[in-house]
C-alpha positions as CSV (number, residue, x, y, z in Angstrom):
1,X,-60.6,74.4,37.0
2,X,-57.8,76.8,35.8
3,X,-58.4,80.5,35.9
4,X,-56.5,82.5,32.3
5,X,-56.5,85.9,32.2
6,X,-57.0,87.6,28.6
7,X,-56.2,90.9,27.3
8,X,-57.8,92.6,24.4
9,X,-54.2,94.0,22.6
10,X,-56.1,94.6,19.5
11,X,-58.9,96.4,17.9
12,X,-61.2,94.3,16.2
13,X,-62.2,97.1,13.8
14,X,-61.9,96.1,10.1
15,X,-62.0,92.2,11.4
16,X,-64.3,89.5,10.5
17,X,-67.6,89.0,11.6
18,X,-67.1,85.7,13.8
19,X,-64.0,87.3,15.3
20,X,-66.2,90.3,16.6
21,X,-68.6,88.2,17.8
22,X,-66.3,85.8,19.5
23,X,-64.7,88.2,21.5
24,X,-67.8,90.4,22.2
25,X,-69.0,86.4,23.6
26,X,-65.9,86.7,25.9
27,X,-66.8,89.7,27.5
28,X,-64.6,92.6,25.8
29,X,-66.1,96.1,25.0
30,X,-61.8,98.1,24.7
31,X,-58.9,97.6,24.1
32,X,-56.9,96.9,26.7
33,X,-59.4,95.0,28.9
34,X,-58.5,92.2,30.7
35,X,-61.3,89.2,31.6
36,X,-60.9,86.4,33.3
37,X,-62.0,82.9,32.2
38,X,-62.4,79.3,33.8
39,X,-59.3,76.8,31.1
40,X,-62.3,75.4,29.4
41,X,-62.2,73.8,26.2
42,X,-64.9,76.2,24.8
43,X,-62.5,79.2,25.9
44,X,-59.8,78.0,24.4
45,X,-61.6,77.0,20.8
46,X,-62.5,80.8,21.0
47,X,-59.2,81.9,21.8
48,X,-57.8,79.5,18.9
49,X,-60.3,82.6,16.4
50,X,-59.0,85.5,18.5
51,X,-55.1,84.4,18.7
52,X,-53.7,87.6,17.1
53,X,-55.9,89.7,18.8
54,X,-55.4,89.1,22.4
55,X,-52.8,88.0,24.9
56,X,-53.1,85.0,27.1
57,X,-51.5,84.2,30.9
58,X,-52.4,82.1,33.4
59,X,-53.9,83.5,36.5
């Protein structure tokens, strides 16, 4: 499987609920944090929540 590397760009402060809890499910606690993920289709329906938030690049 893929590897994508995601970075936090964005506070989530004064967000929604679900888009707090999606990103707290992908592992971020700052901003500027970068996880790594396997190119899941679960990842990638989060990602779809999160899209203004973060920044996505292949690894």
């Amino acid at each position: 499987m893929a590897k994508i590397r995601i970075k936090l760009v964005k506070s989530p402060i004064d967000k929604h609920k679900r888009q707090k809890l999606t990103l707290t499910a992908l592992g971020f606690r700052k901003v500027n944090q970068v996880v790594e993920h396997e190119a899941t289709p679960q990842i990638h329906g989060m990602l779809r929540v999160v899209q203004h938030l973060v920044q996505v690049e292949n690894a």
